[in-house]
DOZA-491642 format. One record per residue (C-alpha): z, x, y. Coordinates in steps of 0.001 Angstrom, whole numbers, plus 524288, in hexadecimal, padded with zeros to 5 digits. Each point is the difference from the previous one (the first is absolute). Layout:
REM residues N
ZXY;...
//
This chain:
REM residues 87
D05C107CAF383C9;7F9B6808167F6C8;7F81480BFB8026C;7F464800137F6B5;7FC5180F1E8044B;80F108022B7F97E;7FD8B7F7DA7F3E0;7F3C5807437FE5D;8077980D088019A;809797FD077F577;7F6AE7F9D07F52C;7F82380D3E803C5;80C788089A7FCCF;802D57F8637F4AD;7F0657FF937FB4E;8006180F8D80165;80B77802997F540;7F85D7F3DA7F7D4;7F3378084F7FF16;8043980CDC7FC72;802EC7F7AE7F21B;7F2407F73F80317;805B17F50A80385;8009E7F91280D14;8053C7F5DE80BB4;7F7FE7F62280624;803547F88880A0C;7FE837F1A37FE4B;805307F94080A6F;80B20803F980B19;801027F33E80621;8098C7FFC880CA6;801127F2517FF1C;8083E7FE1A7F354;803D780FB980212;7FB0E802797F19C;7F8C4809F37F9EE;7F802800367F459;7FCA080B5E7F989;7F7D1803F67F3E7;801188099D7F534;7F25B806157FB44;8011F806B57F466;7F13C800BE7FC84;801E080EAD801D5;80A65803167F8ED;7FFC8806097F25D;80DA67FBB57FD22;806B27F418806FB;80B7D802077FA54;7FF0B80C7880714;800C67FA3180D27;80D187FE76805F6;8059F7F4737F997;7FF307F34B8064C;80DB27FEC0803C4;7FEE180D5780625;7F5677FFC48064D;802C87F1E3805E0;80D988065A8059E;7F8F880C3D80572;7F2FE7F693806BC;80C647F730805ED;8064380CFF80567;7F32F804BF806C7;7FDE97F30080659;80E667FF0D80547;7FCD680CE9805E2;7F4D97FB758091E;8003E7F2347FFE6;80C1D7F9C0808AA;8078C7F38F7FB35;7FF9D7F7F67F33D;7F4288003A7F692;7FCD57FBFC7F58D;7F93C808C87F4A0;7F7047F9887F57F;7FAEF80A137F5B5;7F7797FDF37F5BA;7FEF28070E7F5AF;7F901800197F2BB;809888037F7F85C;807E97F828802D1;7F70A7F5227FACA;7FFE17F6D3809E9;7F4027F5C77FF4E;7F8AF7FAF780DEE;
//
């Protein structure tokens, strides 16, 4: 099953490297259910998005914090503006 407090904790860690470049994580939906998470990229704050780990990157390292804390399969879903995704 998974622990929201620990999918919480890593979108935290993950937020707190985003924001000292202004950008962010939200959480959008950890459901247990399907074992997904969904996960958005602000970059309102930033000054340079291209200065923000790139999205491959920073996909890999969000995937690695979550395998830390949250036991068995998941699956990650990241959006992210540059990326230029639509809906």
């Amino acid at each position: 099953m998974m622990d929201q407090e620990a999918v919480d904790e890593a979108v935290d860690e993950m937020g707190a490297l985003l924001r000292s470049d202004g950008a962010d994580l939200t959480l959008v939906e950890a459901n247990p259910k399907t074992a997904r998470i969904e996960l958005q990229l602000e970059l309102g704050g930033a000054e340079c998005a291209e200065c923000v780990l790139p999205a491959d990157l920073l996909e890999q390292m969000i995937n690695e914090a979550l395998s830390r804390r949250v036991q068995g399969e998941f699956e990650l879903v990241l959006h992210d503006p540059r990326r230029g995704e639509t809906g």
